[in-house]
N, C-alpha and C positions, 0 to 999 in steps of 0.2 A: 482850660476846660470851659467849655459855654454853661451859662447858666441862665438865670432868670435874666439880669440886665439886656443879653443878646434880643430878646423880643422886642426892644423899642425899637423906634425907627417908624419915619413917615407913610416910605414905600409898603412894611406887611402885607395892609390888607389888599394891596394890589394884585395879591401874586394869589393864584389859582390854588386849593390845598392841594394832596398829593390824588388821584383820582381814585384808588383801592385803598388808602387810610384815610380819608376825609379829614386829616387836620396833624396832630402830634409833631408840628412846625422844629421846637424845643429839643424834641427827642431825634429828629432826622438829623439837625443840624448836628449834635454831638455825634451821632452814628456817621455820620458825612465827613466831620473832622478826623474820624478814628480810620475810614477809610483810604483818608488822602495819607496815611503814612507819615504827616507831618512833624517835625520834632517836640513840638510841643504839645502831641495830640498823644492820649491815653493809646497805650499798647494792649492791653484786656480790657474790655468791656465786657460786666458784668449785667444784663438786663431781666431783671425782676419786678416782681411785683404781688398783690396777692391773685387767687387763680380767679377769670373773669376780668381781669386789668387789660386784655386787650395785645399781649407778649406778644402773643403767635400768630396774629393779624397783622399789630406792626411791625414785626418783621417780615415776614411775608414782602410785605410793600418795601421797605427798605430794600431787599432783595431785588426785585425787581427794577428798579434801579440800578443796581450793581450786575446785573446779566447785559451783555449785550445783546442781545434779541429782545428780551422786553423793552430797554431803553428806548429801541427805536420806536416802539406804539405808544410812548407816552411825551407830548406835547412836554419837552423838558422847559422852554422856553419860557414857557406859564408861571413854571415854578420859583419858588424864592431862591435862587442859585446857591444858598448857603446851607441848604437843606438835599443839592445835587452830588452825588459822590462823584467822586473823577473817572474818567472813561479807561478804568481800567479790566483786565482780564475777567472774569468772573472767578469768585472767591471757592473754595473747596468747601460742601453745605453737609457733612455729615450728619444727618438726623438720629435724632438718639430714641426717638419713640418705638418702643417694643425691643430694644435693643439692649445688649449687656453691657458692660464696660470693655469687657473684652472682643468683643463685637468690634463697636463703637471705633477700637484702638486699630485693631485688621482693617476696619474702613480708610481710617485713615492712611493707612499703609501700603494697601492698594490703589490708593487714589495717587499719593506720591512715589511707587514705584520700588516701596521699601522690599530690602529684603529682609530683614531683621529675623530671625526666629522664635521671638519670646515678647508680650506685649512693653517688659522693659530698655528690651533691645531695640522698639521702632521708635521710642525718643529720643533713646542714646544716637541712633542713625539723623535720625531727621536734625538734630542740635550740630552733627557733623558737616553738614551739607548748608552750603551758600543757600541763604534766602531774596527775600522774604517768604513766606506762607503765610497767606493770609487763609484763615479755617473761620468758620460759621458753622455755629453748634445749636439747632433748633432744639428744643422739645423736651432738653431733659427733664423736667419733671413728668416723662411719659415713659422713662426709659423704663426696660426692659421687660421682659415675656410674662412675667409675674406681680401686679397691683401692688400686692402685702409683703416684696422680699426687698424692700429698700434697696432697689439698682438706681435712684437717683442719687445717692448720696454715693454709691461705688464709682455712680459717672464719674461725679464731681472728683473724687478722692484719687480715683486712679486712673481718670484719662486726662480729665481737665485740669488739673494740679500739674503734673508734669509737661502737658502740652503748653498750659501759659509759662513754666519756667524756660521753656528752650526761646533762648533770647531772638531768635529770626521769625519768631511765629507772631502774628499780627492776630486776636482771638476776640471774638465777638459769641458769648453763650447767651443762653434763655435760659436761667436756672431760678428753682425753687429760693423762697425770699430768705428762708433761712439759711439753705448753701450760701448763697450771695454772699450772706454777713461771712460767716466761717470762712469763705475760700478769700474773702477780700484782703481780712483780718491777717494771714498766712501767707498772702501774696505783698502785703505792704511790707510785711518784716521782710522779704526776702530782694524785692525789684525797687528799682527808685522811683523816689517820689515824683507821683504825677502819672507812672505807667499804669496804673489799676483806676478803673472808674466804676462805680456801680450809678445804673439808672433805676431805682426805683419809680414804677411807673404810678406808684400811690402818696408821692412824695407831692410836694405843693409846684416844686418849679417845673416839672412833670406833666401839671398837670393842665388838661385842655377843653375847659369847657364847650366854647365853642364848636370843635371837632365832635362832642360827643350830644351837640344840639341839633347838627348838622347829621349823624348817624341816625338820632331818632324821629327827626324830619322827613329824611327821606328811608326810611323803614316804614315810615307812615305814611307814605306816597305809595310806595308797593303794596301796601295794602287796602289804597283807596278812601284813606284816611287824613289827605295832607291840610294838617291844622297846625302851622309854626303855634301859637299858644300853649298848643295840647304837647310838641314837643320839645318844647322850653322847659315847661313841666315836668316830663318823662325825665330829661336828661339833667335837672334840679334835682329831683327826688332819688336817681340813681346815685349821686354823688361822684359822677364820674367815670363809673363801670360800663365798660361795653356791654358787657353779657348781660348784666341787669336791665339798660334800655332794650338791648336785642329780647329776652325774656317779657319784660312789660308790653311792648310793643306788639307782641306773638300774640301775648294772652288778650290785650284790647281787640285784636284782629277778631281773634274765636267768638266773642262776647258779643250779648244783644247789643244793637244800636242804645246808644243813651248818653247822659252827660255823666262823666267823670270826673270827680274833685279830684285837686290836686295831692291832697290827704289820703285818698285812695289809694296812690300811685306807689309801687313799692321802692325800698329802697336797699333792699337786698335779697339773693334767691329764695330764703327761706320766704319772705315777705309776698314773693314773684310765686311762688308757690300754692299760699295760701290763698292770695286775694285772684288767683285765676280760679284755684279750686269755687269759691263764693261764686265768682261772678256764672258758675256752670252749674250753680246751683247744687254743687257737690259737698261734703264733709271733706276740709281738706286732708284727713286721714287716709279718707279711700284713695284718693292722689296719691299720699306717699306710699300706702300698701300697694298700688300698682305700678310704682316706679322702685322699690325695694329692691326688688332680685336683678333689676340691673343698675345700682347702685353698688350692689356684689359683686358684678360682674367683671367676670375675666377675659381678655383678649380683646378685640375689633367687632362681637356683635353676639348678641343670644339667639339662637331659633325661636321663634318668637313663639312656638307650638310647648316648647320647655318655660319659655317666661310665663307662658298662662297657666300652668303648672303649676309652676311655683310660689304664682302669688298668692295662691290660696294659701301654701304652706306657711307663706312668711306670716298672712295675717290670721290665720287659724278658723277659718273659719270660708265657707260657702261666696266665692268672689264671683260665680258665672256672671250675674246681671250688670258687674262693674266692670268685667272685662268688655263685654258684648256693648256698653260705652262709652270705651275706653280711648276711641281716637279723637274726639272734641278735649276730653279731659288732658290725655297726656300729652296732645298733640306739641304746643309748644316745647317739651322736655325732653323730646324724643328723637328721634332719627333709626330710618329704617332703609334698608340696601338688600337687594335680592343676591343671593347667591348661585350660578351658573356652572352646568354642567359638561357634558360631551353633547359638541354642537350650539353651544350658548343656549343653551335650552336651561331657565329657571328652575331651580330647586329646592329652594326653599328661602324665605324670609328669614334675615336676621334683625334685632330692633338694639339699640343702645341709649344711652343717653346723650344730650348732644353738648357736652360740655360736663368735666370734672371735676365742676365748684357745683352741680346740680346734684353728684352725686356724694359729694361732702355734706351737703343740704339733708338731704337724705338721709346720707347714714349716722348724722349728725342728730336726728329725731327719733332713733331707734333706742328702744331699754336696751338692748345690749349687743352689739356688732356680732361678739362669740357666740352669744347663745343663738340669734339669727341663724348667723353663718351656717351652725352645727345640724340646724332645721335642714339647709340647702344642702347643703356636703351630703344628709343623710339621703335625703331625697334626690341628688343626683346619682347615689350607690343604689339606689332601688330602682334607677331607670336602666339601670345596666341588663339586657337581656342574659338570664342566666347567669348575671356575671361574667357572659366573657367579654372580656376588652374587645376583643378582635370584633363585637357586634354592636358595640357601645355607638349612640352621635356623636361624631366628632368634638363639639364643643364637652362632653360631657368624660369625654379620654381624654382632650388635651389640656381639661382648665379643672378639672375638679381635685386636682394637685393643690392648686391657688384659694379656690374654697376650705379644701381641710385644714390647709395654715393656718388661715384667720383665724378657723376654729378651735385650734390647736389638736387635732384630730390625723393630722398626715403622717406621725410617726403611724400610728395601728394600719394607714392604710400601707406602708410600702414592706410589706411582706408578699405578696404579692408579684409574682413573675411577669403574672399577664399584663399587669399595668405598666412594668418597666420594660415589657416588650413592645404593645402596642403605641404608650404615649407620645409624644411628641418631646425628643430629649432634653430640647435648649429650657422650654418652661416645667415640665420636669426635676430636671440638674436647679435651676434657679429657687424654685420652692424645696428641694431637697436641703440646697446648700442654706436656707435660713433657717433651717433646723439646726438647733444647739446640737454638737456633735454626741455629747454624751446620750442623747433621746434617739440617736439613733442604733437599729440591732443591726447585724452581720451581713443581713441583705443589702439593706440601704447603703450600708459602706462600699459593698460588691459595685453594685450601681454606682455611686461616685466614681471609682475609681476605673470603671468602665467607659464611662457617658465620655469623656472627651476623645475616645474612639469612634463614639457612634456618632459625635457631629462635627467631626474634619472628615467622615467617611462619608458624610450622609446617608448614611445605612436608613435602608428600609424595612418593613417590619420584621424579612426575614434574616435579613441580614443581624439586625439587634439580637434577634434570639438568638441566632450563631454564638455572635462572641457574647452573650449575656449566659448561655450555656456552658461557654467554658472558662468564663469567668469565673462559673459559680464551684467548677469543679476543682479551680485553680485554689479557690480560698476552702477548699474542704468542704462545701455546703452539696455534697451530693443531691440532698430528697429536693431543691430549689433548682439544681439542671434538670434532674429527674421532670418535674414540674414543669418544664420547660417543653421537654419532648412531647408532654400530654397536652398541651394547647393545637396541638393540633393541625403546627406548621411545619412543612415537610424541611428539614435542615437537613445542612451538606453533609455533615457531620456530627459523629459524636464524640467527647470527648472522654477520652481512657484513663488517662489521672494524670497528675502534675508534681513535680518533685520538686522542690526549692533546693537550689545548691546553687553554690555560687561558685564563677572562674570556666565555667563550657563554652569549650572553643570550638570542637563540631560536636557533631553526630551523625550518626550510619547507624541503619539496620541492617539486619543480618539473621542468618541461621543460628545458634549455637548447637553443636555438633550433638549426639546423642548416640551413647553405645549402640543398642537394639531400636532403636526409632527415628521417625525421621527428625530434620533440625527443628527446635525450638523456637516461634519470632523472637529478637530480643531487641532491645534498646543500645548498640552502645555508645558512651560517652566518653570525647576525651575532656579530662578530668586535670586540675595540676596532683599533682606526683605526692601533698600531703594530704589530698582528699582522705577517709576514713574508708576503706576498704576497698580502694583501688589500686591497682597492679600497676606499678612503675611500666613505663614501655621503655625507656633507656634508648641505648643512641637508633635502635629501628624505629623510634618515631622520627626524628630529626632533633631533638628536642631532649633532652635529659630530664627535663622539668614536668613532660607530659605522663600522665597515666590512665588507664582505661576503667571503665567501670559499664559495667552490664548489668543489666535490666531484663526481667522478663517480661516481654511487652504486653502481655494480658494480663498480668494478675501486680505489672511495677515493683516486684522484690528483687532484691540484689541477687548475682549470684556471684558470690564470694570466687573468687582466684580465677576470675573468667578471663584469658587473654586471647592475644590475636589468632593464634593456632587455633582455638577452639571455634572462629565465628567462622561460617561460612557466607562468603559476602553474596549480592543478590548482582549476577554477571548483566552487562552491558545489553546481551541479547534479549533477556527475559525484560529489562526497563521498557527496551526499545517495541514489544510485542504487549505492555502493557497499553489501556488504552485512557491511563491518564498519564500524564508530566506535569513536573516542575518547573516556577519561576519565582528567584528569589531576589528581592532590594532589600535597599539598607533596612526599612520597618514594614516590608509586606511579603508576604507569600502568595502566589496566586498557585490553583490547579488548573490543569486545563485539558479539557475532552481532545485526545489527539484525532479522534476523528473529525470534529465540528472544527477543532483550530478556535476555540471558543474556552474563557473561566468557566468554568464550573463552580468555585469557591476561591474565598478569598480571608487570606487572614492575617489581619493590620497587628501592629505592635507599635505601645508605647514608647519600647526601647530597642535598640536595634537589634535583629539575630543575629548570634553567633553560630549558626548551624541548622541547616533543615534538611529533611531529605525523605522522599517518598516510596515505598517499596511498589513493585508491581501489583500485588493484590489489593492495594491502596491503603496503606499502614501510614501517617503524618507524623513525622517527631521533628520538632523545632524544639529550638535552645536561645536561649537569651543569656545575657551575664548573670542572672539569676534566677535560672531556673528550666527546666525540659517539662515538656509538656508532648502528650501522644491524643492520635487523633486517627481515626476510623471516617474516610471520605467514603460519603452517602452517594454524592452527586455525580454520578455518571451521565446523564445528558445535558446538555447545554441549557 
C-alpha cells in the first residue's frame, strides 16, 4: 500500500499536478495502484472523509484518467506516472446519488447484462461469471430519493457489502466516514489481508496542502483577486478543506475591497458563514434564516417562489426586506438552475444549496430540526390548492413526504389517497418505508404493498389510481377506493370485490341458469375438491382433484351446489362481437379496444395468474394462487 514515505523523491516537483484536482499526488497514486489490478494492490478501496474534503472532485478527476476519451485531452506526459492508471477499458461508474440500494443494485445489473430476478440473485450471478469487474461507486452519501430515510447506510449494507465480497469485482466507493469504519471493520474479518484499504481524505498522509494553496490561488485569479499571500492564508486557515477555501474565497469575492487579516479567514463553514454574513454588513442569523428551508430541503432544487415562502415561516417573523437582498448575502451558498418546459421555454427557478456540509452548518444552528421541520411540512400542506394533489407544485407532491418524516408528522399524512396517487412513488415508498411499521394504519400498508407495482410499471398518475383502487378494495378498505373514484380521474375500471382463497387454477364467467328469469353473471372458480363449499367436478373436469365454486358476480356470495349444468357459458360469437378482448402473461393482463387494435387498460400482478377471463359486456375476473378479484372495464376508447 502507498503511503506517506512514497512522496520523497527528487523528481515530484517536476511533474505538472493533475489539471481538474490541482494536487492530491498521494491519493492518485494509491487509486492508480488499485487500478493496475496488481497483486499487491488493495481490491476495495474505501474513500472517505468528512463532507467538504473534496471526495467527489477527486474523484471525478481520477475518473477521468481512467476513461479513454478524456485521457486523450489530458497531457499524461506532465504527470507523475505513478499517479497515471493503466490504459485500460473504462470502469463501470454507477452513481448512487438520489438512488435506492435497490436501484443502485438493477444499475449494476443492467450494465453487466445480468439477468438475475431478485437484487440477491445479481451477486449471486455476477460471483459466477469470469472477471474482472472493475465498479466505481460515486456519491453514496447522496444516495437515495429521501434526505432523512438513511438509503446511505442501505447502500453500503446491501449493495456495497456483497458487491465487494464477489471475489472478481475490483471496487473503488465514496462513502460516508462512518460507513467506511463499519464496512472496512466487516470486510477485514472476511477477505485477506491487504485487500480493503480506506483513504481518509482528513487523515495526515492524505493530506495536501500545497494542492489546496494552489485551489485557493487560482479561485483567486478568477475572481480578480490573485494575491499568493492572501492565498496561502485562505488555504492555512481552511485546514485543508476544499469547500472551506472554495466558500472563503466566494465570500472575499462578494465583499468590499480591503485588507483581510489572516484571523479573519474562516476555518470552517459554520465560520464561512458568519464572517461573509459581517463582511455584508448582515446579522449572520438573517443568513441562516434565509438558507433554512433549503437546508430542509428535498430533492435537486426549491422553486425559489416556495423558498421565499418559507423563510418567513422558518424565522417567524416579516423576512420581505432580507429576501429582496438576498443574492449578495446567500450568493456564495447557493446555486440556482432554471427549470424548462415544452419548447425549452423557462419555467420556473429552482435554488439549492451548493454543497451538503452548508446545509449540516445550517441545520446544525437550528433550536430544533422537528419542530422547524413541522413549521414547513405544515406550510407546504397549506399550499396545496384545495388540497388536491393532482393541483399541488411539483416539489410540494413529491418532497413533502421527506419534510413530514423529519418532522415526525408522515404517518397522519398517509391516509390520504390523493397523495398516494398523485406522488412520485420511489420518494414516496422510501419515506414510507422509514416509518417504524407499527405507526403505520391500513392505508399506508395498502400503499407498501402496491408501490413496487407502480415503479417496475412506471405508472402514471392514472394508472397508480387504477391499481391503488383495487388494491384498496383487495384489502377490505372500500370508503379509500371509494375515495379514489372521487379525485376525479377517469379510471379504466372499477373494482367489484376480492375473495382471498387460496389453490385457483382458472376462472370463467358465465350465466347461472334461472327458472323464470334471465341467466344470473356469475363468477366461476375452479377450486381444489376440499375448498368449503365447492362441488367436486370428478373425472368431467379431467382432474378428480378439481372442484367448482360460484359467485355471484355483483353482489361476490356463494352460491351453494352451483355446478357445470347450471352455468351457461358466454359463446365464442358473442366474445368475438364484443368490442373489447383479452391478453394474458405470466403477471399482466392487458384489455384491448378491438376496434383501435389498441390497450385500453392494463393490469400488472405481483404474482403470477392463474386465470383471467373477460365477458362481452366487459365483466374482469382474474385469479392468482391466492385469491380472485372482479372488475367492471370503464375504458372503451383507446
Amino acid at each position: 500500500m502507498t503511503g506517506v514515505a512514497t512522496l520523497a523523491g527528487p523528481s515530484r516537483a517536476e511533474h505538472a499536478p493533475h489539471p481538474y484536482i490541482g494536487g492530491r499526488a498521494a491519493v492518485l497514486r494509491a487509486l492508480a495502484s488499485w487500478r493496475s489490478g496488481r497483486p499487491d494492490a488493495a481490491r476495495v478501496v474505501l474513500l472517505t472523509g468528512s463532507p467538504g474534503s473534496g471526495r467527489s472532485h477527486l474523484l471525478t478527476g481520477f475518473l477521468m484518467l481512467c476513461d479513454p476519451e478524456f485521457r486523450g485531452r489530458i497531457a499524461l506526459a506532465d504527470l507523475d506516472p505513478s499517479t497515471v492508471p493503466p490504459d485500460l477499458p473504462a470502469p463501470a461508474v454507477p452513481g448512487a446519488a438520489g438512488l435506492t440500494a435497490a436501484q443502485l443494485t438493477w444499475l449494476i445489473a443492467e450494465h453487466y447484462g445480468l439477468g438475475a430476478g431478485t437484487t440477491d440473485g445479481v451477486y449471486a450471478e455476477l460471483a459466477a461469471r469470469p472477471g474482472p469487474f472493475t465498479v466505481v461507486v460515486p456519491d453514496v452519501d447522496r444516495a437515495g430519493p429521501v434526505r432523512t430515510a438513511h438509503e446511505p447506510d442501505r447502500v453500503v449494507r446491501e449493495a456495497l457489502r456483497p458487491l465487494a465480497a464477489v471475489e472478481q469485482v475490483r471496487l473503488l466507493a465514496d462513502v460516508p466516514k462512518h460507513a467506511a469504519a463499519e464496512l472496512a471493520a466487516e470486510l477485514n474479518a472476511q477477505l485477506p489481508p491487504g485487500a480493503v484499504q480506506v483513504i481518509d481524505l482528513d487523515e495526515p498522509q492524505w493530506a495536501d496542502p500545497q494542492g489546496t494553496a494552489r485551489q485557493a490561488e487560482a479561485l483567486l485569479a478568477q475572481s480578480g483577486a490573485a494575491r499568493p499571500e492572501l492565498a496561502a492564508a485562505v488555504a492555512r486557515r481552511a485546514g485543508g478543506s476544499p469547500l472551506v477555501v472554495e466558500l472563503a474565497v466566494a465570500g472575499l469575492a462578494a465583499a468590499a475591497s480591503g485588507t483581510v487579516g489572516e484571523a479573519a479567514l474562516p476555518t470552517s463553514v459554520d465560520e464561512a458563514l458568519d464572517s461573509h454574513a459581517y463582511r455584508q454588513g448582515a446579522d449572520p442569523q438573517t443568513l441562516r434564516h434565509l438558507l433554512a428551508p433549503l437546508a430542509l430541503a428535498e430533492g435537486d432544487g426549491m422553486p425559489v417562489d416556495l423558498w421565499a415562502r418559507l423563510v418567513g415561516v422558518v424565522a417567524g417573523q416579516d423576512m420581505s426586506a432580507a429576501i429582496a437582498a438576498a443574492p449578495a448575502l446567500i450568493g456564495p451558498f447557493v446555486q440556482s438552475r432554471q427549470e424548462y418546459g415544452a419548447g425549452d421555454t423557462p419555467t420556473r427557478t429552482l435554488v439549492q444549496l451548493a454543497h451538503p456540509a452548508v446545509a449540516d452548518a445550517v441545520r446544525g444552528g437550528l433550536r430544533s430540526v422537528r419542530a422547524v421541520q413541522s413549521q414547513v411540512a405544515m406550510a407546504l400542506l397549506e399550499a396545496v390548492p384545495g388540497q388536491d394533489w393532482g393541483q399541488a407544485d411539483p416539489y410540494v407532491r413529491d418532497h413533502i413526504a421527506g419534510h413530514t418524516l423529519e418532522a415526525g408528522l408522515l404517518p397522519q399524512l398517509l391516509t390520504d389517497p390523493g397523495l398516494f396517487v398523485h406522488a412520485a412513488p420511489t420518494g414516496l415508498r422510501a419515506a414510507v418505508e422509514a416509518v417504524p411499521p407499527e405507526q403505520l394504519g391500513e392505508p399506508a400498508r395498502t400503499y407498501l404493498r402496491t408501490v413496487p407495482l407502480l415503479t417496475r410499471t412506471r405508472a402514471g398518475a392514472r394508472a397508480r389510481a387504477a391499481l391503488l383502487e383495487s388494491a384498496f378494495v383487495e384489502d377490505g378498505l372500500m370508503d379509500y377506493a371509494a375515495a379514489v373514484h372521487r379525485l376525479g380521474i377517469p379510471l379504466p375500471w372499477q373494482t367489484l370485490w376480492n375473495i382471498r382463497l387460496s389453490g385457483i387454477s382458472d376462472v370463467r364467467l358465465a350465466g347461472l341458469v334461472q327458472r323464470d328469469a334471465p341467466p344470473v353473471p356469475v363468477a366461476a372458480l375452479t377450486v381444489p375438491a376440499e375448498t368449503p363449499g365447492a362441488r367436486p367436478l370428478g373425472a368431467a373436469s379431467g382432474d378428480a382433484g378439481d372442484a367448482l365454486l360460484v359467485y355471484d358476480l355483483t353482489h361476490a356470495t356463494a352460491v351453494p351446489g352451483a355446478g357445470p349444468e347450471h352455468l351457461v357459458p358466454h359463446s365464442e360469437a358473442d366474445r368475438a362481437l364484443s368490442p373489447l378482448f383479452l391478453s394474458r402473461a405470466k403477471d399482466q393482463v392487458r384489455i384491448w379496444s378491438r376496434e383501435h387494435n389498441s390497450v385500453v387498460a392494463s393490469l400488472p400482478s405481483g404474482e403470477p395468474f392463474t386465470g383471467a377471463d373477460l365477458s362481452p359486456d366487459g365483466f374482469l375476473l382474474v385469479a392468482t394462487e391466492h385469491g380472485a378479484r372482479a372488475l367492471r372495464v370503464r375504458a372503451l376508447d383507446a
